[in-house]
C-alpha positions as CSV (number, residue, x, y, z in Angstrom):
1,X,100.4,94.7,91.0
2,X,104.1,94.3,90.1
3,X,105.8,95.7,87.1
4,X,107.2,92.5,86.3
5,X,103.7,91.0,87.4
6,X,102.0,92.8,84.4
7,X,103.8,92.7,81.7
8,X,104.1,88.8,82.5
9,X,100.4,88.7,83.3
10,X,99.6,90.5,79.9
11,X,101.9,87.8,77.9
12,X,100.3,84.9,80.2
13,X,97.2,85.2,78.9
14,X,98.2,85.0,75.1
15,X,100.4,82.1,76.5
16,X,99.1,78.9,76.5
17,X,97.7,77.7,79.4
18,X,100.7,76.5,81.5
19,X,102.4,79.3,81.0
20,X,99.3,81.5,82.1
21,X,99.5,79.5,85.2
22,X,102.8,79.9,85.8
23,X,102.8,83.6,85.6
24,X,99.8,83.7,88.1
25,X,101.5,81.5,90.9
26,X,104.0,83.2,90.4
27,X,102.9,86.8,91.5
28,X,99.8,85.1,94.3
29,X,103.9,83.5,95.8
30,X,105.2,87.5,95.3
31,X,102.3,88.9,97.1
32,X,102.2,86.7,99.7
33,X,105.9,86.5,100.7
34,X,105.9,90.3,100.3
35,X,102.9,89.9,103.3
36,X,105.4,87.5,105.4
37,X,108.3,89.6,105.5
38,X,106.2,92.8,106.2
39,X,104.4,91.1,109.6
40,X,106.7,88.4,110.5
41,X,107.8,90.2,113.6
42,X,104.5,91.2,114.9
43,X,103.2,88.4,116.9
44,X,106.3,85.9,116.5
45,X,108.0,87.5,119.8
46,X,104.7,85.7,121.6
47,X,106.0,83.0,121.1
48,X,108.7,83.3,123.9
49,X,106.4,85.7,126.1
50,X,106.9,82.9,129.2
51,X,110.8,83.9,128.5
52,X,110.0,87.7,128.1
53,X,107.8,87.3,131.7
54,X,110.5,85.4,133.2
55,X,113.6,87.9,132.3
56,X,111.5,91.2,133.1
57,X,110.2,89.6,136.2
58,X,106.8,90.9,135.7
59,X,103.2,89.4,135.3
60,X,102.2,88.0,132.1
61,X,99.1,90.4,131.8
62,X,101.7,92.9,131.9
63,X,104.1,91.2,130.0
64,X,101.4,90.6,127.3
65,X,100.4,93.7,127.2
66,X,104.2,95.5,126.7
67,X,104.3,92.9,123.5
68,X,100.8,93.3,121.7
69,X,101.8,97.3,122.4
70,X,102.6,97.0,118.5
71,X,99.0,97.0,118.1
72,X,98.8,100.4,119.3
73,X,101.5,101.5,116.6
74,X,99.1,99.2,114.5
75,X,96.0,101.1,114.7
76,X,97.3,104.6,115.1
77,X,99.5,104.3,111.9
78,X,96.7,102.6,109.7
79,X,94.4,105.6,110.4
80,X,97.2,107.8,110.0
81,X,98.0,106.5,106.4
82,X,94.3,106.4,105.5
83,X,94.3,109.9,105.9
84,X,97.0,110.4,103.7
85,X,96.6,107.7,101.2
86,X,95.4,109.8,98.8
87,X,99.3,111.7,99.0
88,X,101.3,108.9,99.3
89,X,103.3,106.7,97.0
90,X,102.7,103.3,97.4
91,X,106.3,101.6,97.1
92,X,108.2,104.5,98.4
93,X,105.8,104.5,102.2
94,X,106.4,100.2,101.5
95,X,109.8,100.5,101.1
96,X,110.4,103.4,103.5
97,X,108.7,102.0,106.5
98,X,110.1,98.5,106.3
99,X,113.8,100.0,106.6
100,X,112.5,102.1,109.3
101,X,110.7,99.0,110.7
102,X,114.7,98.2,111.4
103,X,115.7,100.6,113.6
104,X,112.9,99.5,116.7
105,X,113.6,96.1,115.9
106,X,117.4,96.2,116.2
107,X,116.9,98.2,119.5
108,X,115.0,95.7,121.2
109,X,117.8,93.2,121.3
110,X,119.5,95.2,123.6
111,X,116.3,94.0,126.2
112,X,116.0,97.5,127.5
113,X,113.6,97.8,130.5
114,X,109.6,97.4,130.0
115,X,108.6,100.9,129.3
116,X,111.2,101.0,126.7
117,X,110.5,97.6,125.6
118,X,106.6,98.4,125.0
119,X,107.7,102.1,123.7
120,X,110.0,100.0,120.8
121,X,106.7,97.4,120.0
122,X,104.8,100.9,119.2
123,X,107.4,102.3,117.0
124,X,107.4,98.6,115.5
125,X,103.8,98.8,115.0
126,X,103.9,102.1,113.6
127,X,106.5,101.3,110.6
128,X,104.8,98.3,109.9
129,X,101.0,99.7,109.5
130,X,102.1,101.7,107.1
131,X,103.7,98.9,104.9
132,X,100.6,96.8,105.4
133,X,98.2,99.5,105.1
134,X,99.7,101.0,101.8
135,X,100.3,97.2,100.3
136,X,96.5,96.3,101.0
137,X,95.5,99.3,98.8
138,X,97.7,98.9,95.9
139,X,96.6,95.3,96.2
140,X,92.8,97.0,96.0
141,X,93.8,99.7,93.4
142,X,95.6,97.7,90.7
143,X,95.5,93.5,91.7
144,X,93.5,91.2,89.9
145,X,90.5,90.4,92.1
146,X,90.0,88.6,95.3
147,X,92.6,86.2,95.4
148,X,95.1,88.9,95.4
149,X,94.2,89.4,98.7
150,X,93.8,85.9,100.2
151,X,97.4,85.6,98.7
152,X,98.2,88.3,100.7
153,X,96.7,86.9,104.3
154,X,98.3,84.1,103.5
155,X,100.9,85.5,103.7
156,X,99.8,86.9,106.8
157,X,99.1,83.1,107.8
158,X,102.4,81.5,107.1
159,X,104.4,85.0,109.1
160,X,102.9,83.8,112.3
161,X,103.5,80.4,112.0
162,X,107.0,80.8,110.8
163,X,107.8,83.5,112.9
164,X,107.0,82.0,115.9
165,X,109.2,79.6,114.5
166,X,111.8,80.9,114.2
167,X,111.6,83.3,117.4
168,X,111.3,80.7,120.0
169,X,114.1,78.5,117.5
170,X,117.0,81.0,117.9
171,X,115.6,82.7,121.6
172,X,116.5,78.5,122.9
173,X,119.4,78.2,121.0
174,X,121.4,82.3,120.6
175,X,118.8,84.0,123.7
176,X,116.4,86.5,123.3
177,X,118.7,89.1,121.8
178,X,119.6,87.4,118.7
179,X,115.4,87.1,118.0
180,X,115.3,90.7,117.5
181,X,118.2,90.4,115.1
182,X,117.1,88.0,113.2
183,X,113.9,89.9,112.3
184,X,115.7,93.0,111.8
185,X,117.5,91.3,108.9
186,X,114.2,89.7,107.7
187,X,113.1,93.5,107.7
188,X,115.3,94.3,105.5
189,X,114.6,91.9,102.8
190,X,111.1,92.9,102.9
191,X,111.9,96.4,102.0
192,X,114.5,95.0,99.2
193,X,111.9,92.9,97.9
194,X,109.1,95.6,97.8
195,X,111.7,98.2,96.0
196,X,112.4,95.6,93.6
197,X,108.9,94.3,92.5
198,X,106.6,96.6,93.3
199,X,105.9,99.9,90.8
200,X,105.9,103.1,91.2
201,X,102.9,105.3,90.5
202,X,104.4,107.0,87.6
203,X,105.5,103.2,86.4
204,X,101.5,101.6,87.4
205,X,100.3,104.7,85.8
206,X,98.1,105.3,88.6
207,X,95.7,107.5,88.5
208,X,94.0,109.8,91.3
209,X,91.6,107.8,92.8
210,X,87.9,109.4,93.6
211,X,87.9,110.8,97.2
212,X,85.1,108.5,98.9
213,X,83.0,111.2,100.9
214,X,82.7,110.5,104.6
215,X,79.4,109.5,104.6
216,X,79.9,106.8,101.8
217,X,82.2,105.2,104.8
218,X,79.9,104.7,107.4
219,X,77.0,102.3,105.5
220,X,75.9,100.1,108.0
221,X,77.7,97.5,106.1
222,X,81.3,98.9,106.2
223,X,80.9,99.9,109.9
224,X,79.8,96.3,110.5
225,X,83.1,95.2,108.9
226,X,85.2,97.6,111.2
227,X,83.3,96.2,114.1
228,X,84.2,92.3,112.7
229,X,87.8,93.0,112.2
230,X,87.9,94.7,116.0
231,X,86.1,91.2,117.2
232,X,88.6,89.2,114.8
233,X,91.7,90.5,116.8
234,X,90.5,90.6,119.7
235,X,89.5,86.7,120.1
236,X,93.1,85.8,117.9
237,X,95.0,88.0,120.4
238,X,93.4,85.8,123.8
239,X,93.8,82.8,122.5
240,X,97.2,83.0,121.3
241,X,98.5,85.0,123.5
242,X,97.7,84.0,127.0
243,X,97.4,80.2,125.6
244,X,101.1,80.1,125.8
245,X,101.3,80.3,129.6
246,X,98.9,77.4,129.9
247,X,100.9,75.9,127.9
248,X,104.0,75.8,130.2
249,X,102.3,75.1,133.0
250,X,100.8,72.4,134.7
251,X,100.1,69.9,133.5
252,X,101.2,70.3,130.0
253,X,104.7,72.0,131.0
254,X,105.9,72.5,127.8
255,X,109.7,74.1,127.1
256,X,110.0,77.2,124.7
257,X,110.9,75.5,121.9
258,X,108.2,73.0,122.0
259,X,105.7,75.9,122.6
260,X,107.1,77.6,119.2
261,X,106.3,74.0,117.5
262,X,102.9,74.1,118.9
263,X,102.3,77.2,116.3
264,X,102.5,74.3,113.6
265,X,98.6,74.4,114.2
266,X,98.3,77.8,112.0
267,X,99.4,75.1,109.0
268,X,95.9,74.3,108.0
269,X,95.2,77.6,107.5
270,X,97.6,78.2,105.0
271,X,95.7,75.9,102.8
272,X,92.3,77.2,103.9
273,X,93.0,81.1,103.7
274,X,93.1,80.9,99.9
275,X,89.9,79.2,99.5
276,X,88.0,82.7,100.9
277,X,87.5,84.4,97.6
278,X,86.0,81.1,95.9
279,X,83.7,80.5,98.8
280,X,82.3,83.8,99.0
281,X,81.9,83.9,94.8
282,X,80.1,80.5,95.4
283,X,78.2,81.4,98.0
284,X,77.6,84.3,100.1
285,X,79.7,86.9,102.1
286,X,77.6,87.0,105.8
287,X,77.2,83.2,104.6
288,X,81.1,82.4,104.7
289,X,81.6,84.3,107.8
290,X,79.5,83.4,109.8
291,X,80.4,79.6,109.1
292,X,84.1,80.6,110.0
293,X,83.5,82.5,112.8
294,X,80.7,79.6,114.3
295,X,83.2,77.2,113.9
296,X,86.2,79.2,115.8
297,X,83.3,79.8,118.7
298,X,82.5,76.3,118.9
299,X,86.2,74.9,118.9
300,X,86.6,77.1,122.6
301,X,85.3,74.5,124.9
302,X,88.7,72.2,124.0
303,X,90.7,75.1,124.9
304,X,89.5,74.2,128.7
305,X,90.4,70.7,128.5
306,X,93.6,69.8,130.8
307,X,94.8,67.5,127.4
308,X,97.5,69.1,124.8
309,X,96.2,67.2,121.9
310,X,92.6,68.7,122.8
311,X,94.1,72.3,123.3
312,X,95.9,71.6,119.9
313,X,92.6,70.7,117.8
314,X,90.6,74.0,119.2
315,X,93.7,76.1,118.4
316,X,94.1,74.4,115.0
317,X,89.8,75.1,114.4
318,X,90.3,79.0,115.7
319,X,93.1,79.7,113.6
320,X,91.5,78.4,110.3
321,X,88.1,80.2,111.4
322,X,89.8,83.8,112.2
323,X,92.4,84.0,109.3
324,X,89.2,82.6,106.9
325,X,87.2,85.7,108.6
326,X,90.1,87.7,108.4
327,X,89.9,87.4,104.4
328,X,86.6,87.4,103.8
329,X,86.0,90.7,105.5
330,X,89.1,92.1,104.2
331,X,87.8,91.2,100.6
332,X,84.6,93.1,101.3
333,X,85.9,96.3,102.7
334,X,87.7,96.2,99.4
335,X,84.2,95.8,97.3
336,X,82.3,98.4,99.4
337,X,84.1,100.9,98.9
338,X,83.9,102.3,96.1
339,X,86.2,104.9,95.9
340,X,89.2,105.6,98.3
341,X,90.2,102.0,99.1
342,X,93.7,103.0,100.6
343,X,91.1,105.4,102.8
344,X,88.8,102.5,103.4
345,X,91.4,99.6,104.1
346,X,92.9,102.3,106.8
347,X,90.2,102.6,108.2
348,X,89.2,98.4,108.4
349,X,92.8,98.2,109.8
350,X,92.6,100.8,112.5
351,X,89.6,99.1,114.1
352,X,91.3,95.9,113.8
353,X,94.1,96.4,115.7
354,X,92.6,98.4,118.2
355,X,91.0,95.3,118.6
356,X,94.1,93.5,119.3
357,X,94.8,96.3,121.6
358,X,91.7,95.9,123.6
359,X,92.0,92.4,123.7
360,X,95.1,92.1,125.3
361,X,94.3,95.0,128.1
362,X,91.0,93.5,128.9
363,X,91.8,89.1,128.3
364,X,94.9,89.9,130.3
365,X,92.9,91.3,133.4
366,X,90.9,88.3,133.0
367,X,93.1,85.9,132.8
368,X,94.9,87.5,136.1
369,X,91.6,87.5,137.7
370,X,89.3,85.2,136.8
371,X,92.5,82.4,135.0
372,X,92.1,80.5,131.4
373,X,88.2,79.9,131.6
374,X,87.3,83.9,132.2
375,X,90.2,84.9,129.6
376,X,88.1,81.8,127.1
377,X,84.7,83.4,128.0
378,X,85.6,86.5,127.1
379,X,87.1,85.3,123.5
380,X,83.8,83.8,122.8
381,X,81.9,87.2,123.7
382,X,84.0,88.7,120.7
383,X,83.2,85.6,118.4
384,X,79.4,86.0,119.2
385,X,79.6,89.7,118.5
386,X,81.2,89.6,115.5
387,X,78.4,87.0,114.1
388,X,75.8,89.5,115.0
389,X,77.9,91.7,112.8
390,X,78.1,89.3,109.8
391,X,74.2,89.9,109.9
392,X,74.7,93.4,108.6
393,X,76.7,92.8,105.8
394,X,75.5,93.3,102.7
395,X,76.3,95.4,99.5
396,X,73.8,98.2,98.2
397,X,72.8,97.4,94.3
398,X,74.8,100.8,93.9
399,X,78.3,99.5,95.5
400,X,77.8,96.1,93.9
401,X,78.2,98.0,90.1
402,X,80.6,100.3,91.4
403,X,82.4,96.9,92.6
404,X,81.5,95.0,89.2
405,X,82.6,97.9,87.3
406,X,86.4,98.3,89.2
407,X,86.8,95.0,88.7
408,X,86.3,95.3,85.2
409,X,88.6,98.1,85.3
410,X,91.5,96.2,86.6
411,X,91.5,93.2,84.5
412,X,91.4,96.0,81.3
413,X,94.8,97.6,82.8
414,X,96.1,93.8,83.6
């Protein structure tokens, strides 16, 4: 993936054995603090929406919906970029919209009024989709195998855990202004560390990539792994989201800081992300999703009980079941297609955070109307959909040499 990354992956595997290890732990840590600092600011600013609602005087449906407006940016700039992908350079569209990503982010610590505020969460959105989306198909194009890619939601994992973190930790102590300046700086690491370790494609040596034809992107299978990710984001956005305000509430009343803490549940996950690529080698991909998503959809009913050590344990199961879904359907967007993964992964990440953007218009009016139990119902209708969707998956004898074959590929230029 990285220039460093290969030459030290070539000498790793003439190395003994520690050093072999060494130089793989080494890059997985790269890739996946490379994922932090790209999405670190896309969800932590939930974790003082009770703040947000307070200061802007405003309902939290609306409030929650002017935050997960990034998911708009989201989805329009991962189709955008999967149109293109076949023009772009992969660093200089990393790099380039992670400095960008600066200039929303600064902005919003200035708290200008909703519209604005929601306008600044697109832009966000936008400059980050293209980081994310462009990373996620270098990672496909020139990464060795699966775990590349759980590295890289772990990544993923760890950014909304620490970011909530760190958001509600200087929002209580500096206000809500200094948040957005914080991540601003974080921003701008991310883009050092991208121009710094990733290659360019005259350094990777990349090569065109096959145009996939439109009709090899709509198998039932990768349409069913659109459809997941849409379901994924959707549940993860209700739940952790509009959980907060239940949170501070009665009876659990909980301060902003301590709500931040309560996003020490994504932990587990961190250690359970990783484990994707193994469990679907060992056994099957509808196999491993559907385990992970039936254990997310069972963990709802604690989320109604009045008890903050109950609503802890069904948060902590949800997390570990989405992110593990997350992976596993990430991974096999990456094997189905064939050709024109940068065109593929767009695609996967469109309909994903569309998801999140449906989810928070549609859980919000629930939660208004119908409180916690409707805005609950309606995350288990996702889960349940997307395990009717795991049904479908499955790769054609065709993709799975085509996927055999470009993984042999990349370990030959590793």
């Amino acid at each position: 993936m990285f220039v460093a990354m290969e030459h030290e992956g070539r000498h790793a595997r003439a190395a003994p054995g520690g050093e072999s290890t060494r130089g793989s732990v080494q890059r997985l840590l790269v890739i996946a603090t490379t994922a932090f600092l790209t999405v670190v600011d896309l969800f932590a600013v939930q974790a003082i929406l009770p703040a947000l609602t307070k200061r802007y005087e405003t309902s939290p449906a609306l409030m929650g919906l002017a935050i997960n407006a990034s998911t708009i940016g989201m989805a329009v700039g991962s189709l955008g970029v999967a149109l293109l992908s076949q023009h772009l350079d992969r660093r200089r569209g990393i790099v380039t919209g992670l400095l960008l990503l600066t200039i929303p982010t600064t902005l919003l610590g200035f708290l200008p009024d909703l519209a604005t505020f929601a306008g600044l969460r697109v832009a966000q959105g936008l400059c980050i989709s293209a980081a994310f989306t462009l990373t996620l198909a270098y990672l496909a194009e020139h990464a060795a195998g699966p775990s590349a890619v759980a590295a890289y939601i772990t990544g993923n994992v760890g950014s909304n855990l620490v970011g909530r973190l760190i958001s509600a930790g200087v929002a209580d102590h500096f206000g809500l202004a200094a948040n957005f300046y914080v991540f601003a700086g974080l921003n701008l690491v991310g883009a050092l560390l991208a121009f710094v370790t990733f290659a360019s494609a005259s350094e990777s040596g990349r090569a065109s990539v096959p145009v996939m034809r439109m009709e090899r992107l709509f198998t039932p299978a990768l349409l069913a792994s659109f459809g997941i990710g849409f379901c994924i984001l959707f549940a993860f956005i209700g739940t952790f989201t509009f959980v907060n305000f239940v949170l501070v509430r009665e009876p659990i009343s909980l301060g902003m800081m301590q709500v931040g803490l309560v996003y020490l549940v994504f932990l587990p996950s961190i250690i359970t992300t990783p484990l994707a690529s193994a469990v679907v080698r060992r056994f099957d991909t509808r196999l491993a999703l559907l385990v992970a998503l039936g254990v997310a959809l069972a963990a709802l009913p604690l989320l109604l009980l009045p008890s903050l050590p109950a609503i802890l344990c069904g948060l902590v199961i949800i997390a570990v079941g989405t992110f593990f879904a997350q992976a596993v359907t990430t991974g096999f967007v990456g094997r189905a297609a064939s050709a024109d993964r940068g065109l593929a992964s767009g695609l996967y990440l469109a309909c994903y955070f569309s998801g999140g953007l449906v989810g928070s218009v549609v859980l919000g009016q629930l939660f208004e109307l119908g409180g916690w139990p409707a805005c609950v119902a309606g995350i288990g209708f996702s889960l349940a959909g997307a395990c009717l969707l795991a049904m479908r998956l499955r790769l054609v004898p065709s993709l799975v040499i085509a996927a055999r074959l470009a993984a042999s590929s990349q370990e030959q230029r590793t």
